[in-house]
C-alpha positions as CSV (number, residue, x, y, z in Angstrom):
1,X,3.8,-22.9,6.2
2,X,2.0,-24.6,9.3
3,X,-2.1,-25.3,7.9
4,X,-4.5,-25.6,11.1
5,X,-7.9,-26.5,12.1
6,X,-9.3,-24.1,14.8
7,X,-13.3,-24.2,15.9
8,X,-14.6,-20.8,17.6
9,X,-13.1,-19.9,20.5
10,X,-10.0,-21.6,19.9
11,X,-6.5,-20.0,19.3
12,X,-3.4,-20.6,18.8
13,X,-0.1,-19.0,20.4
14,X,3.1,-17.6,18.6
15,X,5.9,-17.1,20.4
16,X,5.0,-17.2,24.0
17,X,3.7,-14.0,23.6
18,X,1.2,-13.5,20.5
19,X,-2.0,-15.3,20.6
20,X,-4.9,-15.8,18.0
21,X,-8.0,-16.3,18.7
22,X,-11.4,-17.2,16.2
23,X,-13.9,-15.2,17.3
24,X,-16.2,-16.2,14.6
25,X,-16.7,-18.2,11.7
26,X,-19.1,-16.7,8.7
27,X,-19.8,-17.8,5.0
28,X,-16.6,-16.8,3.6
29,X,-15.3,-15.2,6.5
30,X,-13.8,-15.6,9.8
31,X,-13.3,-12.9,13.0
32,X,-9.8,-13.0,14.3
33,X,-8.6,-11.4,17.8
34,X,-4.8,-11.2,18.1
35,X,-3.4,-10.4,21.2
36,X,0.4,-9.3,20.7
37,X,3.1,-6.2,22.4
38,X,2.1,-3.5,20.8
39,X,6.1,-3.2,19.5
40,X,4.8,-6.0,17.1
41,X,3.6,-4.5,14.0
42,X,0.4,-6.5,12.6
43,X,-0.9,-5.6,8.9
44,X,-3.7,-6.6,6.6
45,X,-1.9,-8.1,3.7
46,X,-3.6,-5.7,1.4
47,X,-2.6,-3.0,3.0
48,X,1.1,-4.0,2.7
49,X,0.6,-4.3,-0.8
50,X,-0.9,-1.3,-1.5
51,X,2.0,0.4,0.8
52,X,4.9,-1.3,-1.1
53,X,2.8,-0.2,-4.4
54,X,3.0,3.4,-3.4
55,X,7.0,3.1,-2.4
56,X,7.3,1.8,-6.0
57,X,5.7,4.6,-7.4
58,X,7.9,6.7,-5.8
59,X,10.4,5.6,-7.1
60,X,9.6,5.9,-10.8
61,X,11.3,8.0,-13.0
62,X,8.4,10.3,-13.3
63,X,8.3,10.6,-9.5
64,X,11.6,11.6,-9.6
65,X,11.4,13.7,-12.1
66,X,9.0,16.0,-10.0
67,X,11.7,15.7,-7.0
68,X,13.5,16.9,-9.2
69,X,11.9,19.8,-10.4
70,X,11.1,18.4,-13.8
71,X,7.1,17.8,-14.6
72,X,6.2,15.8,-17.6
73,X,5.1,19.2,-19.3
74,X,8.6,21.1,-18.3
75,X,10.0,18.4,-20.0
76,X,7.9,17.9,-23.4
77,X,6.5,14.9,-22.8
78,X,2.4,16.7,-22.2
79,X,0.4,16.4,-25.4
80,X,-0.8,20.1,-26.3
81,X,-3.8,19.4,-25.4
82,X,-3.3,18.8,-22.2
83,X,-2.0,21.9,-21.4
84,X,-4.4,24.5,-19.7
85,X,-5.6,27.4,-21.8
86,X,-2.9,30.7,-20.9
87,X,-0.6,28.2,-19.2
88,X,3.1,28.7,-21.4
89,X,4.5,25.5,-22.5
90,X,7.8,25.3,-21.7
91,X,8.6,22.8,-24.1
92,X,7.9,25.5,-26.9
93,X,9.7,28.4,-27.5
94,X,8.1,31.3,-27.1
């Protein structure tokens, strides 16, 4: 991991052809501009998390479950009373 100093107004490049600039430097904060191709994909590292999050979710076995056809309540698993009033559980036999 490269650790810099940079003053407002001061960048850095990457790669002959990504450059970072600081805009601005706040309590707690600083304003970034980053020039790159647009072929470069550039993310918020929350945002990455909370999109790897998601693919992990889907990939549960509940998730899959519902792919599959197969809800929580199909398959027994829905306390009674969570089930909507007139909605047949199929869990019980009728």
């Amino acid at each position: 991991m490269l650790i810099l100093r940079r003053k407002s107004g001061e960048s850095i490049v990457i790669a002959d052809n990504i450059s970072v600039t600081v805009l601005d430097i706040n309590e707690g904060s600083v304003r970034l501009a980053i020039d790159a191709p647009k072929s470069i994909p550039i993310l918020r590292s929350e945002l990455l998390q909370a999109a790897d999050a998601n693919r992990d979710a889907a990939a549960s076995p509940a998730s899959l479950q519902l792919l599959a056809g197969q809800s929580a309540h199909a398959a027994g698993k829905v306390p009674p009373w969570a089930v909507r009033a007139g909605t047949p559980n199929p869990a019980e036999p009728e």
